[in-house]
C-alpha positions as CSV (number, residue, x, y, z in Angstrom):
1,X,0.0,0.0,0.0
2,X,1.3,3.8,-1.1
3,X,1.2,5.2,2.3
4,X,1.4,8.7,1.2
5,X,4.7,9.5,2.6
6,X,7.4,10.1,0.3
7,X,11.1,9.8,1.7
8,X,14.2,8.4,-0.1
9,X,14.0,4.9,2.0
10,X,10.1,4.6,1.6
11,X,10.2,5.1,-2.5
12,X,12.9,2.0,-2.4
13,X,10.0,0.0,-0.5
14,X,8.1,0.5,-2.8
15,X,10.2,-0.3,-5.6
16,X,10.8,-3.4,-4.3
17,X,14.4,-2.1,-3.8
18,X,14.8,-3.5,-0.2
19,X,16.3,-7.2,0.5
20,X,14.3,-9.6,2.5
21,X,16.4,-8.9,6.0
22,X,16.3,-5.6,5.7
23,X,12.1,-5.8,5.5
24,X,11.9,-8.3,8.0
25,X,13.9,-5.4,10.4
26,X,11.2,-2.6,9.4
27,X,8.6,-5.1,9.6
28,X,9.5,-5.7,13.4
29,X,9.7,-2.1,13.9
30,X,13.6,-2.1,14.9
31,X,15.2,0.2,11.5
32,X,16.1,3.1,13.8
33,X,14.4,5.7,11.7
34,X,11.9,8.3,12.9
35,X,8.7,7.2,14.0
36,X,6.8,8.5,10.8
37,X,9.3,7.1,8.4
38,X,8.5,3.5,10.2
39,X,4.9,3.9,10.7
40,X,4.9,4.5,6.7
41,X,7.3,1.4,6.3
42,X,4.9,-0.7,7.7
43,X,2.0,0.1,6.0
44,X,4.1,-0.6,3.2
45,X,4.8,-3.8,4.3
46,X,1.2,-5.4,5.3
47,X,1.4,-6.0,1.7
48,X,4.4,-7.3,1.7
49,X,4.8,-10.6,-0.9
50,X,6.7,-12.5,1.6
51,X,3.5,-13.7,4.2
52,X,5.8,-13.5,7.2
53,X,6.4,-10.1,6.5
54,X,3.9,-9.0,6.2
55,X,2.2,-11.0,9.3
56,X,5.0,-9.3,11.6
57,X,4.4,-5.8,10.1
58,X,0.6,-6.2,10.9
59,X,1.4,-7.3,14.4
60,X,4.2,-4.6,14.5
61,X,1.1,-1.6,14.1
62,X,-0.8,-3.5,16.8
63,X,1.7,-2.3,19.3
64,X,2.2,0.9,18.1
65,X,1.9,3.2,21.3
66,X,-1.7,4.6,21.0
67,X,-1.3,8.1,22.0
68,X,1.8,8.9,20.1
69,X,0.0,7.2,16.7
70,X,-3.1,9.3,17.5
71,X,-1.1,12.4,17.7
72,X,1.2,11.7,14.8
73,X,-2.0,11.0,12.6
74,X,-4.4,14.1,13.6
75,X,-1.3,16.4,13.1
76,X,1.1,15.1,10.4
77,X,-0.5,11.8,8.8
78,X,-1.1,11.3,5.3
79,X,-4.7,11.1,4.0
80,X,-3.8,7.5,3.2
81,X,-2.4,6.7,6.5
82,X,-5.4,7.8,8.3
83,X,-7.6,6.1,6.2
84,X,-5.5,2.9,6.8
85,X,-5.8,3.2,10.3
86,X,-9.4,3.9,10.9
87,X,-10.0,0.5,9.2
88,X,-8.7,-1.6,11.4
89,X,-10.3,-2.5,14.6
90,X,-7.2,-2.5,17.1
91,X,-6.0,1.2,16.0
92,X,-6.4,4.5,17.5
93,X,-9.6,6.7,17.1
94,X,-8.1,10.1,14.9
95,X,-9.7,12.3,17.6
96,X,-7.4,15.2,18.2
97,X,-4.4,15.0,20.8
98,X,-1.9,16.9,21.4
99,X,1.2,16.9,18.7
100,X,4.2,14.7,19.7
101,X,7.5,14.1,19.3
102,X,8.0,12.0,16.0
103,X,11.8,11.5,15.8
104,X,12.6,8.7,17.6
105,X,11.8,4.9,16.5
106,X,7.9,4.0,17.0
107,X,8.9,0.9,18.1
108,X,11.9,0.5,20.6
109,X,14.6,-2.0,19.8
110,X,14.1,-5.6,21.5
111,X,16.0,-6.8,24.3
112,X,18.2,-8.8,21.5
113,X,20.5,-5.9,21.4
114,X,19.4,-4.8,17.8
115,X,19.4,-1.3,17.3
116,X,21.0,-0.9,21.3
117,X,24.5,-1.6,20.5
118,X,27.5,1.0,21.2
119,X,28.2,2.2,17.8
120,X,32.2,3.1,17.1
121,X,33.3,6.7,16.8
122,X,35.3,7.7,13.4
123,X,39.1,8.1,14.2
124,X,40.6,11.0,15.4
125,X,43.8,12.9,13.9
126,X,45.7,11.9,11.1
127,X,46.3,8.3,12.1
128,X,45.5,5.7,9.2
129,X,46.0,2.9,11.1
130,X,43.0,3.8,13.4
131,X,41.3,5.1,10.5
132,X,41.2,2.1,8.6
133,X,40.5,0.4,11.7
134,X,37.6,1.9,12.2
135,X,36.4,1.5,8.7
136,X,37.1,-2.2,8.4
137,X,34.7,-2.3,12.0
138,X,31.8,0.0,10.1
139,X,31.7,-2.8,7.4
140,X,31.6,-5.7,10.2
141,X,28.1,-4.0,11.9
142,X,24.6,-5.1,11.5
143,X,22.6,-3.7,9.2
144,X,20.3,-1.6,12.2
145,X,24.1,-0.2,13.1
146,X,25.1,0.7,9.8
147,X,21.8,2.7,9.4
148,X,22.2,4.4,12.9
149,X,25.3,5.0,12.0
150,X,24.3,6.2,8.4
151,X,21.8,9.1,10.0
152,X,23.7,9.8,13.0
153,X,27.3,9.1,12.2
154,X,30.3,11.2,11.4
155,X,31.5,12.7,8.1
156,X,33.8,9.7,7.6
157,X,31.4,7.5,8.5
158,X,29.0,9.0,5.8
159,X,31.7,8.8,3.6
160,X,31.9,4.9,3.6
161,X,28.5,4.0,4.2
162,X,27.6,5.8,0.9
163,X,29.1,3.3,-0.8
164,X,27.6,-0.1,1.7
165,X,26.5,-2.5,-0.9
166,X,23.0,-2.7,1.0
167,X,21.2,0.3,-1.2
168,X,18.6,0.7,2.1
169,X,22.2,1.9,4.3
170,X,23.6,4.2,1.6
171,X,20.5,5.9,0.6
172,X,20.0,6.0,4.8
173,X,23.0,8.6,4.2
174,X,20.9,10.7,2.0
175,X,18.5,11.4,5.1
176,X,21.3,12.5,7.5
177,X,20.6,15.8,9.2
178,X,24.3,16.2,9.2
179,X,24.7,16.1,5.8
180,X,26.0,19.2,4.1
181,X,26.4,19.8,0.8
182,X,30.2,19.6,0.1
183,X,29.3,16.0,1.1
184,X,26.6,15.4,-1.6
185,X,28.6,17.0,-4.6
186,X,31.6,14.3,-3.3
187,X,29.3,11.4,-3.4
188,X,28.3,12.9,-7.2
189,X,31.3,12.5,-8.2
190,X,32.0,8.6,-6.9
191,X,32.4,6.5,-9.3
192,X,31.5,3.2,-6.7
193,X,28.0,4.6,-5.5
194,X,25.1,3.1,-6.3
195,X,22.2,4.2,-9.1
196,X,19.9,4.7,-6.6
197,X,22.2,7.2,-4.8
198,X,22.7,9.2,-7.6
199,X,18.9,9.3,-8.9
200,X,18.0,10.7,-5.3
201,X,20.6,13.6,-5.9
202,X,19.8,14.3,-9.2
203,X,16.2,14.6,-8.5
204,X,16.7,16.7,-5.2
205,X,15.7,20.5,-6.1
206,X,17.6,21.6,-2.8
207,X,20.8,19.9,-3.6
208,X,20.5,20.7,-7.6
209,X,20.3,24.8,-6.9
210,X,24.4,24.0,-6.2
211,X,25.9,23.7,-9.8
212,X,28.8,21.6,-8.2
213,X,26.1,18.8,-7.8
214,X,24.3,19.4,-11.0
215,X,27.8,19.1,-13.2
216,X,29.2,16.3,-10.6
217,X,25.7,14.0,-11.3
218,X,25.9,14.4,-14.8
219,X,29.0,13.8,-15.6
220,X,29.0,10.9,-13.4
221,X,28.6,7.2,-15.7
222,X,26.6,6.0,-13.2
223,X,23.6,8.0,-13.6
224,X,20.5,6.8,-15.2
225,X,20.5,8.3,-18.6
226,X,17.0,10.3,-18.2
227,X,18.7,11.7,-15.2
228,X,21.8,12.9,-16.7
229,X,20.2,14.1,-19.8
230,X,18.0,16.2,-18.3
231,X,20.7,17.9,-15.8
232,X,22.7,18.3,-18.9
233,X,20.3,21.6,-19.9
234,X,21.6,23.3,-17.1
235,X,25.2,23.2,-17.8
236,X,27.4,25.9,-19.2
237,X,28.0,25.6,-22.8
238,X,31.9,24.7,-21.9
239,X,31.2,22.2,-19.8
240,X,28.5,20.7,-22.6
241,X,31.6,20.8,-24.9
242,X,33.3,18.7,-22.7
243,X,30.4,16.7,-22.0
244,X,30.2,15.8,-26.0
245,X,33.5,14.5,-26.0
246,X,33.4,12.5,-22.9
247,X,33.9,8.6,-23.4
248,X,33.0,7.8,-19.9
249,X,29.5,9.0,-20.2
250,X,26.7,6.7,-22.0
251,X,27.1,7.5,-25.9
252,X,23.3,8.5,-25.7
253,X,24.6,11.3,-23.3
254,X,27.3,12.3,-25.4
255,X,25.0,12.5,-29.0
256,X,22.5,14.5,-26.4
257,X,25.0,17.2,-25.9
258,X,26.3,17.7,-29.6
259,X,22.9,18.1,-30.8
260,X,22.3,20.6,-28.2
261,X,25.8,22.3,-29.4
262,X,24.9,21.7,-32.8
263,X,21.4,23.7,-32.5
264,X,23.4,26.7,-30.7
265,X,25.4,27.0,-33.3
266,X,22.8,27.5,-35.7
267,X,20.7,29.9,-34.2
């Protein structure tokens, strides 16, 4: 179900973007994400394919606490999510409540440990021994670290974590209030991030006002072609120039450019 919450993690759900473990971990409600990103997340997932999913997410929204869902729906919820909610028997009436505080997980992490775990600190100083010591630990975390550690984490931290192999941690990254945009043109320019990192860049309006991230995304292989094609407008007429002649980029890209170039030159 579209629960009418749009956030970078949310949109992969529904793209069928997230792996099985990673659902089952929303499902229970222990992804340590704010509490309307995981109230959406599991209204995703009551339809999820997989029937234990989506069993766990439904018994997930049963605990949700009461008065913090009530207040969260009459303040902030989606038309979707309230419908959702006022058809099942075990939820919340929408009367009006007073607004709380959303940020923190709707669901608290088990007594297992996921999600409660001391999470490392990035090195200090110049020492690369420590450094790499600390990024060779990042890559040996559960997947509920690596996304605390994704949203809450330190530059260097966001720095690897971009680049996780698990699409749910890196685009995690993307939702870090820490995150400034020095760091987003840098991930642009990676040649090791994933699609779906770059499409969430190049379709941020906040983040494509900086030209840095508009030339960065384009010229990057890795974007989807309708991405790149359509950032390409925006550029300079030097940098299309260069773009044109660019062997790196898709060949659709590069035909793009010199057809733009092409009608300049005509006018």
């Amino acid at each position: 179900m579209d629960p009418g919450y749009r956030s970078p993690l949310v949109d992969l759900f529904l793209r069928g973007g997230a792996t099985r473990d990673v659902r089952l971990l929303a499902a229970r409600g222990l992804m340590p994400r704010p509490a309307h990103e995981q109230i959406a997340l599991l209204v995703v997932l009551v339809d999820d394919p997989d029937p234990e999913i989506a069993a766990q997410a439904d018994a997930t929204i049963s605990r949700l606490p009461a008065e913090a869902l009530e207040g969260y729906l009459s303040t902030e919820g989606s038309p979707e999510l309230r419908a959702f909610f006022s058809s099942r028997t075990d939820s919340p009436t929408a009367a009006p409540s007073p607004a709380v505080e959303t940020t923190e997980p709707a669901i608290a992490a088990e007594a297992s440990g996921e999600g409660d775990a001391d999470t490392p600190s990035a090195a200090e100083g110049s020492d690369d021994d420590a450094a790499d010591s600390d990024s060779r630990l990042v890559s040996t975390l559960p997947i509920a670290e690596r996304l605390k550690l994704a949203t809450k984490g330190t530059r260097e931290q966001r720095a690897q974590l971009i680049r996780d192999s698990n699409r749910i941690v890196a685009t995690a990254v993307l939702t870090s209030p820490k995150l400034t945009e020095a760091e987003v043109e840098a991930f642009a320019k990676m040649g090791n991030v994933s699609e779906d990192v770059l499409r969430i860049i190049g379709t941020n309006r906040n983040w494509l006002k900086n030209y840095g991230v508009v030339h960065s995304v384009t010229r990057n292989p890795k974007t989807p072609p309708a991405i790149s094609m359509q950032l390409m407008h925006r550029l300079t007429e030097k940098d299309i120039k260069m773009l044109s002649t660019d062997r790196n980029v898709p060949e659709a890209l590069r035909l793009a450019a010199r057809r733009v170039l092409s009608k300049a030159a005509n006018r």
